[in-house]
ROKELO-643344 format. One record per residue: residue number from 1; x, y, z of N, C-alpha, C in turn; residue in one letter. Coordinates in Angstrom, 2 decimals, decimal comma, always signed. Layout:
% residues N
(NUM; (X; Y; Z); (X; Y; Z); (X; Y; Z); "a")
...
//
This chain:
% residues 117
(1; (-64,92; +36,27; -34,24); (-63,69; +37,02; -34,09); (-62,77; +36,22; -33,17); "x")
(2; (-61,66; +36,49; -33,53); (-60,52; +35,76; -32,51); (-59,73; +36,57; -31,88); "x")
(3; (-59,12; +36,83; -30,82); (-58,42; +37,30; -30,00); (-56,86; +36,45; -29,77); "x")
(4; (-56,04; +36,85; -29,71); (-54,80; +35,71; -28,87); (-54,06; +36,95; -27,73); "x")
(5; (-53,41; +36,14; -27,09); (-52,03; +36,80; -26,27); (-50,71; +35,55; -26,21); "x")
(6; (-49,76; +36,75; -26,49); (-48,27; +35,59; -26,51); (-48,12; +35,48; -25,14); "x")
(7; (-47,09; +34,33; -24,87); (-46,13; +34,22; -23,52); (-45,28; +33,72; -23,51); "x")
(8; (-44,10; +33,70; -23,12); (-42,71; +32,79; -23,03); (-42,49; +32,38; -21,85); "x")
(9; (-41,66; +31,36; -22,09); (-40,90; +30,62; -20,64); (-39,70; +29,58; -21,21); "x")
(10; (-38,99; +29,64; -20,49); (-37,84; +28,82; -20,36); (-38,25; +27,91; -19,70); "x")
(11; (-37,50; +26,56; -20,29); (-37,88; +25,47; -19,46); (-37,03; +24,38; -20,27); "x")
(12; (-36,37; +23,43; -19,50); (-35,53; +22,28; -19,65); (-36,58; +20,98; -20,06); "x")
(13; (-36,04; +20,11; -21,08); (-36,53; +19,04; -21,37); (-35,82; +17,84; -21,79); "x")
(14; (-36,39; +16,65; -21,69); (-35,52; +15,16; -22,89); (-36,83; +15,00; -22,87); "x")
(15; (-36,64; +13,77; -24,46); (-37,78; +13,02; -24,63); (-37,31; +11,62; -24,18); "x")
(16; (-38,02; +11,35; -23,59); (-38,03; +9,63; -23,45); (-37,83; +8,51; -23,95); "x")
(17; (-38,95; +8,94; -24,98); (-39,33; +7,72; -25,84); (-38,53; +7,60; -27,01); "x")
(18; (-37,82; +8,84; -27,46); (-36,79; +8,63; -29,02); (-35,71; +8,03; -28,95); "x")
(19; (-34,94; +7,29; -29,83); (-33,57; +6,50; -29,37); (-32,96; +7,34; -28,98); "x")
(20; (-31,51; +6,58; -28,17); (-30,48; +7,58; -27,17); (-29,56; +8,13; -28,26); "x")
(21; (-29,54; +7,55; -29,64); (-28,72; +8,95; -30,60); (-29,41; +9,58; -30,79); "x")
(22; (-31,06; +10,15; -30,63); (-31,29; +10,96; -31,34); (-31,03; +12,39; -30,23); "x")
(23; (-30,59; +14,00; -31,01); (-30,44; +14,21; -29,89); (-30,86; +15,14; -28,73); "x")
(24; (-32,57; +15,05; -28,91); (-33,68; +15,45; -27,86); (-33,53; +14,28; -26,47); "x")
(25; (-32,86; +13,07; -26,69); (-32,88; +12,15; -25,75); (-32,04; +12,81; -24,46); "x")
(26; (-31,05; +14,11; -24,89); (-30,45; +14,63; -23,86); (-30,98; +15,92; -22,97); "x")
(27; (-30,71; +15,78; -21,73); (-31,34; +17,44; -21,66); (-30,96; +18,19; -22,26); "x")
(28; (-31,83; +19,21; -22,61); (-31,71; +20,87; -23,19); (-32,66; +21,30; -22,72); "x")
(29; (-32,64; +22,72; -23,42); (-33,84; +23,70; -22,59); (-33,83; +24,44; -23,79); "x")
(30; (-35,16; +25,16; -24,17); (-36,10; +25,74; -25,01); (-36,47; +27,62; -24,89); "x")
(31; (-36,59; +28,33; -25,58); (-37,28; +29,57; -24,91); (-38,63; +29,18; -25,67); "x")
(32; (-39,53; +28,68; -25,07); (-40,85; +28,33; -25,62); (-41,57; +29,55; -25,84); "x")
(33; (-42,76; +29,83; -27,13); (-42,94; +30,89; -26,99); (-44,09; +29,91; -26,98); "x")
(34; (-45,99; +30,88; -26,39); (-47,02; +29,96; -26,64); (-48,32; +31,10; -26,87); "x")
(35; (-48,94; +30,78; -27,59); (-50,06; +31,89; -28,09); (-51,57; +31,35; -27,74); "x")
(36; (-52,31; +31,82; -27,07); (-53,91; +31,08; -26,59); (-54,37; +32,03; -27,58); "x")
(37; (-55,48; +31,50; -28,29); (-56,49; +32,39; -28,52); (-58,02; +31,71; -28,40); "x")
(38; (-58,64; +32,84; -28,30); (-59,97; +32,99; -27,73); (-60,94; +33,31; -28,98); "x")
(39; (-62,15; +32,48; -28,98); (-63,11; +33,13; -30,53); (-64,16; +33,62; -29,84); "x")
(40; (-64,94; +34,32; -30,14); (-66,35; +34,68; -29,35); (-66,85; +35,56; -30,08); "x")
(41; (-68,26; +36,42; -30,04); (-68,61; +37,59; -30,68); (-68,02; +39,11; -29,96); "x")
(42; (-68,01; +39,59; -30,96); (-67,40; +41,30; -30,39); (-68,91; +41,59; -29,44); "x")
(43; (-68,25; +42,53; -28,09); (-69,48; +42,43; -27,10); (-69,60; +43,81; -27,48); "x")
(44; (-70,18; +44,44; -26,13); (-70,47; +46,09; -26,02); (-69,59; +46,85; -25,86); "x")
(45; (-68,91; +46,61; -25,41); (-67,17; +47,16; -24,93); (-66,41; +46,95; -26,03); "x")
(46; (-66,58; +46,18; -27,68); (-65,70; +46,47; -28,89); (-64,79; +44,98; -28,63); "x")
(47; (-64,85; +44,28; -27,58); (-63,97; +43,51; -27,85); (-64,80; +42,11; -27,50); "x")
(48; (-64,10; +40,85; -27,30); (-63,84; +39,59; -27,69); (-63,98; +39,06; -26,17); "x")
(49; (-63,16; +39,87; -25,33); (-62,55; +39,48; -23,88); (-61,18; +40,62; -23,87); "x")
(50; (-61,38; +40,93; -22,52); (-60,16; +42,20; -22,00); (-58,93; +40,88; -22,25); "x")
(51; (-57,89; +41,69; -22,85); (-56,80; +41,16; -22,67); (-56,29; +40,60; -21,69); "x")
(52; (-56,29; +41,55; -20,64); (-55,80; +41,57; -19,05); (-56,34; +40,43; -18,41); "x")
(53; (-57,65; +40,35; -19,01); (-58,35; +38,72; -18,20); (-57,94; +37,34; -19,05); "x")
(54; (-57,50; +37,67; -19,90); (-56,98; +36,73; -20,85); (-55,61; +36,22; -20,13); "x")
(55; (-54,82; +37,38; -19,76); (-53,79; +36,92; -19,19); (-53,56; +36,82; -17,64); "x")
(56; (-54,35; +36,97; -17,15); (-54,74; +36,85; -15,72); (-55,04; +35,07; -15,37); "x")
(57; (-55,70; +34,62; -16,51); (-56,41; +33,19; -16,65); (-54,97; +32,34; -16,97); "x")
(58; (-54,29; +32,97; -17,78); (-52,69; +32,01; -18,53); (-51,81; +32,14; -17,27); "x")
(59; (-51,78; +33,29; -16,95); (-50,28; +33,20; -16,56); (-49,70; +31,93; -15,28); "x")
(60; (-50,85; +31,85; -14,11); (-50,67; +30,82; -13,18); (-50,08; +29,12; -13,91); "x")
(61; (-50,49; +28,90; -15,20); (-50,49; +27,73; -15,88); (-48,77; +28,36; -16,39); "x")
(62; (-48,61; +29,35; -17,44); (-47,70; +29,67; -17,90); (-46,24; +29,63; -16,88); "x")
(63; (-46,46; +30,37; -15,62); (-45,58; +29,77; -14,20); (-45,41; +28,95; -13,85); "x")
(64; (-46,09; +28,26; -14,16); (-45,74; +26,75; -13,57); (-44,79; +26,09; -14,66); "x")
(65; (-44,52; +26,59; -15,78); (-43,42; +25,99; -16,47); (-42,32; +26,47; -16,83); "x")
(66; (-42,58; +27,68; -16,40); (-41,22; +28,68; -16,80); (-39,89; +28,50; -15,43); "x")
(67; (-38,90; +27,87; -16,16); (-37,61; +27,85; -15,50); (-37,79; +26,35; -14,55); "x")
(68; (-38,81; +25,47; -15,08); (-39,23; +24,35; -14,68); (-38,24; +23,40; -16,03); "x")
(69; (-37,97; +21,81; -15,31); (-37,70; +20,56; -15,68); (-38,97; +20,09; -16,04); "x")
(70; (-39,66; +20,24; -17,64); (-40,73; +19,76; -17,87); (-41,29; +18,62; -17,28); "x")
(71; (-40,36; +17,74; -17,85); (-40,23; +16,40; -17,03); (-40,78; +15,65; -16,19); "x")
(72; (-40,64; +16,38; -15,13); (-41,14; +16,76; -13,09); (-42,27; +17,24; -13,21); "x")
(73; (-43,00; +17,19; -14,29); (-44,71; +18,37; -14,35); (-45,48; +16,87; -14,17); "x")
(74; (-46,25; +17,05; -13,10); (-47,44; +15,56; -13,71); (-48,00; +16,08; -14,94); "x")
(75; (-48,33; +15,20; -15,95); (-48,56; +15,37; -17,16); (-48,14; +15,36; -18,50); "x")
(76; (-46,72; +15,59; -17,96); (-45,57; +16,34; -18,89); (-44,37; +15,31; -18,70); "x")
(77; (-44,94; +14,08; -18,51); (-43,62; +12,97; -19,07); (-42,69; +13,26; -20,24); "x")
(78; (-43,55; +12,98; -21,05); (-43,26; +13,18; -21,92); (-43,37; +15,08; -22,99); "x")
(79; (-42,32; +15,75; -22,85); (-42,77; +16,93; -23,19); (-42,34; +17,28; -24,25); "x")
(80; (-43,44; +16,78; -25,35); (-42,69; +16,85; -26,77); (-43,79; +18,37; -26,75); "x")
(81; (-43,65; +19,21; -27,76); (-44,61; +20,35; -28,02); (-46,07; +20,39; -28,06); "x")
(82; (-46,26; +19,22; -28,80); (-47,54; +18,60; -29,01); (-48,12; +18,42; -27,10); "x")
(83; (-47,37; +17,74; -26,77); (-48,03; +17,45; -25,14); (-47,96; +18,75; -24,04); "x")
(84; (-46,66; +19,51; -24,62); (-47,17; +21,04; -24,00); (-48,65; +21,95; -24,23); "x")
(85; (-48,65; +21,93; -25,68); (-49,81; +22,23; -26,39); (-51,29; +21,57; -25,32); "x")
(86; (-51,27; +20,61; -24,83); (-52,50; +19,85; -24,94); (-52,44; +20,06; -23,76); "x")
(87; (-51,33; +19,96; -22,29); (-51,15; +20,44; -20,93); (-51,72; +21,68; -20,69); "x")
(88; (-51,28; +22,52; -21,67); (-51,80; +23,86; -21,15); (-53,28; +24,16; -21,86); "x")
(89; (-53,84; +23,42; -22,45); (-54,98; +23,45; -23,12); (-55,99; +23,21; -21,76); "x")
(90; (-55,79; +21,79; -20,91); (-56,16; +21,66; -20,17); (-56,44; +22,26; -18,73); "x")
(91; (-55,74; +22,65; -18,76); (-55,06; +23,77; -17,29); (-56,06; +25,13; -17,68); "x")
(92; (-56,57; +25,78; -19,05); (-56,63; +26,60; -19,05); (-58,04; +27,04; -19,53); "x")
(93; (-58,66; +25,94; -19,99); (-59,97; +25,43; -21,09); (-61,06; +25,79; -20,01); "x")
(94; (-61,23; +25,45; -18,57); (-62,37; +25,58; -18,49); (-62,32; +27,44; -17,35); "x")
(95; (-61,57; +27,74; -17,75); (-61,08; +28,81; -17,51); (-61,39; +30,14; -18,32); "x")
(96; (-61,43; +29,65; -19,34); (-61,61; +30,67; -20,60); (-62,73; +30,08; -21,61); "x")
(97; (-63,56; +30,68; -21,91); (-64,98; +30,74; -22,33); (-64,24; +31,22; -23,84); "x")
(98; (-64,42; +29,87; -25,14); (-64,45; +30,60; -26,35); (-62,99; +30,31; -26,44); "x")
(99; (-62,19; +29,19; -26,01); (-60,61; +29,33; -25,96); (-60,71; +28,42; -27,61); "x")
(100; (-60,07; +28,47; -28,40); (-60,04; +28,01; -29,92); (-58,93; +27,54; -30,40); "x")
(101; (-57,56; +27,97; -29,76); (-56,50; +27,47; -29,66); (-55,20; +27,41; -29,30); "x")
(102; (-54,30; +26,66; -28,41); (-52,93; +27,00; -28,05); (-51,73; +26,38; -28,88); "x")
(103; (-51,32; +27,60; -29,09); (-50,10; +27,41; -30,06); (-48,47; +27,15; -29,22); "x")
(104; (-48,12; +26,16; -29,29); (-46,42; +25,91; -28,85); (-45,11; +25,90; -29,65); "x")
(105; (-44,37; +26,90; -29,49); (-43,35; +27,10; -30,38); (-41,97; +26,96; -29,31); "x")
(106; (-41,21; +25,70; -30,17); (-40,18; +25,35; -29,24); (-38,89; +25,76; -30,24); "x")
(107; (-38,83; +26,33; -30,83); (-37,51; +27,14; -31,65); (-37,88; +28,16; -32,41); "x")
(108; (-37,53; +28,77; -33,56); (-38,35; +29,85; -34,67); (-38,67; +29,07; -35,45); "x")
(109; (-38,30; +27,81; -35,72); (-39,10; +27,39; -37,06); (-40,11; +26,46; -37,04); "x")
(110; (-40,06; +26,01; -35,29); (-40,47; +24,26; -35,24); (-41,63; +25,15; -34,06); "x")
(111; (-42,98; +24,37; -34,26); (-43,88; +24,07; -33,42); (-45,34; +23,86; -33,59); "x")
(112; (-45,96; +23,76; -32,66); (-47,45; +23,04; -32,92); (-48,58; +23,62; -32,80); "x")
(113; (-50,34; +23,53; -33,24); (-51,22; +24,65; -33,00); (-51,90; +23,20; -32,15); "x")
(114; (-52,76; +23,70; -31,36); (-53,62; +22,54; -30,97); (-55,26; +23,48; -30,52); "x")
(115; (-56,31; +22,52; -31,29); (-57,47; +22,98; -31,52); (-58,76; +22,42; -30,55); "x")
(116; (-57,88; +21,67; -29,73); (-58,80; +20,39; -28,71); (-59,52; +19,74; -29,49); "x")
(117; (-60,57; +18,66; -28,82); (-60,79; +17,81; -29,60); (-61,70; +17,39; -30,50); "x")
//
């Protein structure tokens, strides 16, 4: 069974590495939305993992980027979605028992799932 919880944050970005016409090379800022989910067996209590501890475990990681200059994150040189995805994977993995995957959504149409490795 799988479990998730959403979260959002605002947060400013450029990419680095793309040429200077393209035009992510400039700052902007994102309302990122990002989804963890958790796989495990249903316990005695009917569920997977309490929600509440689900988001008790995200949110310290999730703060640290909300209304943040990605940029300025060690880790997060480069903050294409994909490297958000894999930042907060890390931050949050040995934290959560059964974590299966974080999803990064940097507009409504555009973003990434990441499954570790």
């Amino acid at each position: 069974m799988k479990i998730f919880k959403k979260f959002t944050f605002e947060a400013a970005h450029k990419l680095p590495f793309v040429p200077l016409s393209h035009k992510c090379s400039n700052l902007h800022g994102h309302s990122f939305k990002v989804r963890v989910c958790v796989q495990g067996p249903v316990n005695e209590l009917g569920w997977v993992m309490d929600f509440a501890d689900l988001k008790k475990e995200c949110d310290p990681c999730i703060e640290k980027l909300d209304h943040a200059y990605l940029n300025e994150i060690p880790g997060l040189e480069n903050p294409t979605s994909e490297n958000i995805a894999i930042w907060i994977w890390k931050n949050i993995e040995k934290k959560l028992r059964g974590l299966s995957s974080v999803e990064v959504q940097e507009t409504c149409n555009s973003g990434c799932i990441y499954q570790g490795k």
